[in-house]
VOTORLUM-577240 format. One record per residue (C-alpha): x, y, z; residue in one letter; chain. Coordinates in nm, 2 decimals, always signed. Example, Ala and Ser with C-alpha at 12.3 -4.5 7.8 and 13.67 -1.06 7.14 Angstrom:
residues 2
{site {+1.23, -0.45, +0.78}, 'A', 'A'}
{site {+1.37, -0.11, +0.71}, 'S', 'A'}
This chain:
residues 185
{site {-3.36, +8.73, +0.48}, 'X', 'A'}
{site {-3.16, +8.67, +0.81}, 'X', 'A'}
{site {-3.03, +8.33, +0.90}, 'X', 'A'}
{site {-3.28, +8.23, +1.16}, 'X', 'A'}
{site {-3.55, +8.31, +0.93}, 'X', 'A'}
{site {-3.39, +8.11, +0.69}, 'X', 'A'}
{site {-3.32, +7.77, +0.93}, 'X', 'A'}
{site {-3.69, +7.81, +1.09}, 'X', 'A'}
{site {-3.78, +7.82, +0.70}, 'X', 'A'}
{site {-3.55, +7.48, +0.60}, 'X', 'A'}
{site {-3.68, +7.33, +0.95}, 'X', 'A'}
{site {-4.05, +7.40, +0.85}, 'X', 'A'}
{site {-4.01, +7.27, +0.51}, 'X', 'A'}
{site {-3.87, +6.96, +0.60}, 'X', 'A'}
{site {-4.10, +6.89, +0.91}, 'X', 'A'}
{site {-4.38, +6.91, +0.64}, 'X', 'A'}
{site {-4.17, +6.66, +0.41}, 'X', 'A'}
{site {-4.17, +6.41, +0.66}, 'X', 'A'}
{site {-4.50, +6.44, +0.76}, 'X', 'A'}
{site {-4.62, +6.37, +0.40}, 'X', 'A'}
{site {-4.41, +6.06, +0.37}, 'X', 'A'}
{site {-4.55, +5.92, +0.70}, 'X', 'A'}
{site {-4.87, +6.02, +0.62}, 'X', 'A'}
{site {-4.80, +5.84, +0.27}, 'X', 'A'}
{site {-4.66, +5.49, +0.45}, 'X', 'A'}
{site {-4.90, +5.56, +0.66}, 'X', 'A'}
{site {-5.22, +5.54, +0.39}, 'X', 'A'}
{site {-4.99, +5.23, +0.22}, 'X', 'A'}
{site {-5.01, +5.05, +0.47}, 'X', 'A'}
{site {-5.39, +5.07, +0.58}, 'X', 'A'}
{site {-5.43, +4.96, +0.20}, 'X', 'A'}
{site {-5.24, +4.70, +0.21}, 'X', 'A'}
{site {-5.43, +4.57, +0.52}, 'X', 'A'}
{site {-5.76, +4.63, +0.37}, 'X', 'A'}
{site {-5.66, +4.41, +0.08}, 'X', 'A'}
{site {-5.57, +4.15, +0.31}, 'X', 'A'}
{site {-5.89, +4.14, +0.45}, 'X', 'A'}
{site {-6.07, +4.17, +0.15}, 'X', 'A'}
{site {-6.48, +4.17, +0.19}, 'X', 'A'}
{site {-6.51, +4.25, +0.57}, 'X', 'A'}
{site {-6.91, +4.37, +0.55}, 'X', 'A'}
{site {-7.05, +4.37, +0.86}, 'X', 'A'}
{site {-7.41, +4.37, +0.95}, 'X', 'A'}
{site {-7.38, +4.50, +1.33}, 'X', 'A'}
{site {-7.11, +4.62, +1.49}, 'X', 'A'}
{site {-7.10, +4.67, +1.89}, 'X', 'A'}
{site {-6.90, +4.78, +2.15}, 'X', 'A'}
{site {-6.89, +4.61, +2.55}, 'X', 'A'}
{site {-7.03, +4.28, +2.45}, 'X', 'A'}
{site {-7.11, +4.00, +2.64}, 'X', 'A'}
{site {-7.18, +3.61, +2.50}, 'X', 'A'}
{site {-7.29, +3.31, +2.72}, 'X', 'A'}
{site {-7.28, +2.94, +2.59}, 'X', 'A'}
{site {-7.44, +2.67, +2.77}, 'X', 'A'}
{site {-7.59, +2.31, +2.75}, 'X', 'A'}
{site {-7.86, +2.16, +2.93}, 'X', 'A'}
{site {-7.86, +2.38, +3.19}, 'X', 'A'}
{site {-7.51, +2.45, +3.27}, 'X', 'A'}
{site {-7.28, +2.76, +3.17}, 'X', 'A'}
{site {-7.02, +2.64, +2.97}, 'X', 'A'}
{site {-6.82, +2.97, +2.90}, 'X', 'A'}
{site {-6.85, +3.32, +2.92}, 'X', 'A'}
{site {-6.67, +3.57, +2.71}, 'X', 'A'}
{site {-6.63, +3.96, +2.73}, 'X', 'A'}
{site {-6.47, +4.16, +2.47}, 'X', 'A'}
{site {-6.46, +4.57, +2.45}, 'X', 'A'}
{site {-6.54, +4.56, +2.07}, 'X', 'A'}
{site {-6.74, +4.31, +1.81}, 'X', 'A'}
{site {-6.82, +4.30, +1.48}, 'X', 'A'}
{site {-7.12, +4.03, +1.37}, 'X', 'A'}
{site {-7.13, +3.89, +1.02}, 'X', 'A'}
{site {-7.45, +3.70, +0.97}, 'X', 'A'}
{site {-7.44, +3.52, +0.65}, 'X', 'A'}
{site {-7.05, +3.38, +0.77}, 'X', 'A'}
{site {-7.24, +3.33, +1.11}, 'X', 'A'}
{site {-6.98, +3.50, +1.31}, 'X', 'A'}
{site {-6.87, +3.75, +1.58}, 'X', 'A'}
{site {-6.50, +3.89, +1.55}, 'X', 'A'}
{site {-6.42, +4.03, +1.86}, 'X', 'A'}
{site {-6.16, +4.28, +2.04}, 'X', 'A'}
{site {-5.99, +4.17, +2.34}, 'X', 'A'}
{site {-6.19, +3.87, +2.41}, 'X', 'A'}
{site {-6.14, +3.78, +2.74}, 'X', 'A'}
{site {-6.33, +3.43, +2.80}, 'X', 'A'}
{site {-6.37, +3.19, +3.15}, 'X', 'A'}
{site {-6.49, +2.81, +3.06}, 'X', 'A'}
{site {-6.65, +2.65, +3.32}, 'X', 'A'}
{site {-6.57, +2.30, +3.42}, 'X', 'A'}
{site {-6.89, +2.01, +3.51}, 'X', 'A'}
{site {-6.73, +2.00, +3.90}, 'X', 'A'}
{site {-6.45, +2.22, +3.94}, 'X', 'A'}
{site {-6.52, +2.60, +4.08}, 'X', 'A'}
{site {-6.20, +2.68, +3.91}, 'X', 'A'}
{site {-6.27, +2.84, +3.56}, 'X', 'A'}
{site {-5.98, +2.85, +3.26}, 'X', 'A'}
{site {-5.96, +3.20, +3.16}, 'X', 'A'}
{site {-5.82, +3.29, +2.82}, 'X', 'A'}
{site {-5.77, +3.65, +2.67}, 'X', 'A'}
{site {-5.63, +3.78, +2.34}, 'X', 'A'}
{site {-5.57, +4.07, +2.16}, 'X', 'A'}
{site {-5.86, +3.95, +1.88}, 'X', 'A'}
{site {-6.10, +3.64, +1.84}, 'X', 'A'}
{site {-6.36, +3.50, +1.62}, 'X', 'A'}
{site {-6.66, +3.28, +1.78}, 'X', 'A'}
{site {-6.89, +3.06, +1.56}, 'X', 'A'}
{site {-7.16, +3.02, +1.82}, 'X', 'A'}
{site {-7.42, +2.74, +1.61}, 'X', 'A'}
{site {-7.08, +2.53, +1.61}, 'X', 'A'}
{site {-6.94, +2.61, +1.96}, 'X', 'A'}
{site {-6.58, +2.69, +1.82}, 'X', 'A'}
{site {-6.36, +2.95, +1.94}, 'X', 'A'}
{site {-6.06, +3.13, +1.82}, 'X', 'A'}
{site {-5.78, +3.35, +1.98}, 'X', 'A'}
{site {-5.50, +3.50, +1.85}, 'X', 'A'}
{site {-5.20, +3.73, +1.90}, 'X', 'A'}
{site {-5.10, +3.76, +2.23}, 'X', 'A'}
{site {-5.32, +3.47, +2.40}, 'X', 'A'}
{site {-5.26, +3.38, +2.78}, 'X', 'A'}
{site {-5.47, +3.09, +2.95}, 'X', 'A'}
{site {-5.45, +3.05, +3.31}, 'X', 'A'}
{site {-5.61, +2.79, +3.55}, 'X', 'A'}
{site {-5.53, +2.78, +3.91}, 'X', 'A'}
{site {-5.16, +2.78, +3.94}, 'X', 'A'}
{site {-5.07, +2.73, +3.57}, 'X', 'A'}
{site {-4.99, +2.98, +3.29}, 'X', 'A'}
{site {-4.98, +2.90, +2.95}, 'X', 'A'}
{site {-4.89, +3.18, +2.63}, 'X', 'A'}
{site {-4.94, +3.12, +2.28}, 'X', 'A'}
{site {-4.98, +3.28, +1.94}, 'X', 'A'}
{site {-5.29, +3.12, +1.85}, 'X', 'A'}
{site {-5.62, +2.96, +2.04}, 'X', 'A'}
{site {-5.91, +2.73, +1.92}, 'X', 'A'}
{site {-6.19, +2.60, +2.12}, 'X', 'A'}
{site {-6.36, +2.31, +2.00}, 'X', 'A'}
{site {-6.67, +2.25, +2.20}, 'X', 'A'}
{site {-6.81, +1.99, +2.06}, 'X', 'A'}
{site {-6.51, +1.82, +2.18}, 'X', 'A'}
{site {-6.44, +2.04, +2.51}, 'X', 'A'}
{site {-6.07, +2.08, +2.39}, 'X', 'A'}
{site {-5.85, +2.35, +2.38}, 'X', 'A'}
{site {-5.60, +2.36, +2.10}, 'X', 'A'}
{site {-5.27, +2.56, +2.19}, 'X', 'A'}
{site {-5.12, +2.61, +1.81}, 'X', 'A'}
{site {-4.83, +2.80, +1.78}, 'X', 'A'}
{site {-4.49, +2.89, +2.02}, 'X', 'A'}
{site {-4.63, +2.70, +2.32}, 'X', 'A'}
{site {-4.50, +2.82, +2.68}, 'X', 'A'}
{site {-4.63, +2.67, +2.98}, 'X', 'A'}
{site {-4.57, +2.78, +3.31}, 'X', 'A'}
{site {-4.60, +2.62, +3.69}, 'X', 'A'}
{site {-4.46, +2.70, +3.97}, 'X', 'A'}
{site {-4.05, +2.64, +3.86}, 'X', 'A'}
{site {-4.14, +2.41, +3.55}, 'X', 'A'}
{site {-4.14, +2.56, +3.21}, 'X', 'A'}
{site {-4.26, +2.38, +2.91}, 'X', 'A'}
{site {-4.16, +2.49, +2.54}, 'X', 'A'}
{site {-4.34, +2.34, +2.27}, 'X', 'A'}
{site {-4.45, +2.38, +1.93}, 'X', 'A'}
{site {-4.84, +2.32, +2.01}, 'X', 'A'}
{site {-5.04, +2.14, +2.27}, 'X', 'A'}
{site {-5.38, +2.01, +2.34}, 'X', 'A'}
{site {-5.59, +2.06, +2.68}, 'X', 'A'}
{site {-5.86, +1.83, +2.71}, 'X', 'A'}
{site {-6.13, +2.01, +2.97}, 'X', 'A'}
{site {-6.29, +1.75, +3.05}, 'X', 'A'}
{site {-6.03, +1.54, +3.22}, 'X', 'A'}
{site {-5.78, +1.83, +3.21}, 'X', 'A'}
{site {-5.50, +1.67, +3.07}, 'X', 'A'}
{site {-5.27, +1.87, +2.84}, 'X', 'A'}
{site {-5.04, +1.69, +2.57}, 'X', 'A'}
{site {-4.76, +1.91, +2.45}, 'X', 'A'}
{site {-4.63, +1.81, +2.05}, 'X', 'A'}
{site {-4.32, +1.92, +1.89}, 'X', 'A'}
{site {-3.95, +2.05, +2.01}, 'X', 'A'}
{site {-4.10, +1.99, +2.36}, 'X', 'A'}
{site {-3.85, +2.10, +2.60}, 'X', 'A'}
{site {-3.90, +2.14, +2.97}, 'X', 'A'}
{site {-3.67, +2.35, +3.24}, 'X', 'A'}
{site {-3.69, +2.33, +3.64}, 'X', 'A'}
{site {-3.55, +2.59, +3.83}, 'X', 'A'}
{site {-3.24, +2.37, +4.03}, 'X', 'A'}
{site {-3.29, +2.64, +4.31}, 'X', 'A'}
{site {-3.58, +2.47, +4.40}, 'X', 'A'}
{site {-3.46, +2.11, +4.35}, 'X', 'A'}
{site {-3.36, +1.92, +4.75}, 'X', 'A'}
């Protein structure tokens, strides 16, 4: 057999060598994740959905997601980028939020965002790891690795609260803030 028969040979065999041990870490690891999840039934799954919630008469939030999964006896919708606007009684402003993945439990109006959550009203930007929505109480509960952004203030925190119904946010642990001194008179 010639030498270039011979590499292509070695190079085939050991493309299909690593292709089985990807495949295999591959198959490991969507086990492992199925474990995590455990029982995941679910009793209708949909893609380009769209959910309303409002009270006595008024829209209180609107969320659009590209993928969602409804378990009925748990009572709730997991969702796929969730992108959600909550409206405020007399501002025309709305809060958006958006996520890589939420969970809604509509008959308690509570809300949850995580990994890679931005919120943004007006001229204010605030990132986190994880998002609830308490409705009952119209807050919204920043929980982990807090960053909020305005104009050339930037506030670090470990979680913060926004209250939506007299939009004040309170920012709790390792709060640090930084202005930009370019801006400073």
């Amino acid at each position: 057999m010639s030498t270039k028969k011979l590499c292509f040979f070695s190079l085939l065999v050991v493309c299909i060598a690593g292709a089985v041990l990807v495949s295999r870490h591959f198959l490991s690891t969507v086990d492992g994740i199925k474990k995590d999840l455990g029982d995941v039934s679910v009793d209708l799954s949909l893609g380009g959905v769209t959910l309303r919630q409002g009270k006595d008469g008024h829209l209180l939030w609107t969320l659009n997601a590209t993928a969602a999964d409804y378990q009925k006896n748990a009572g709730f919708v997991f969702l796929t980028s969730p992108k959600i606007l909550y409206f405020q009684d007399d501002n025309h402003d709305p809060l958006y939020v958006e996520g890589d993945h939420g969970k809604v439990d509509q008959k308690n109006d509570q809300a949850f965002v995580w990994s890679n959550v931005t919120a943004r009203y007006q001229d204010t930007l605030v990132t986190t790891a994880n998002l609830r929505y308490d409705g009952k109480q119209r807050i919204l509960i920043f929980e982990k690795n807090v960053v909020v952004e305005r104009g050339d203030l930037r506030l670090f925190a470990d979680s913060a609260e926004l209250d939506l119904k007299d939009e004040q946010l309170q920012a709790h642990g390792n709060v640090r803030a930084i202005i930009i001194a370019s801006t400073l008179p």
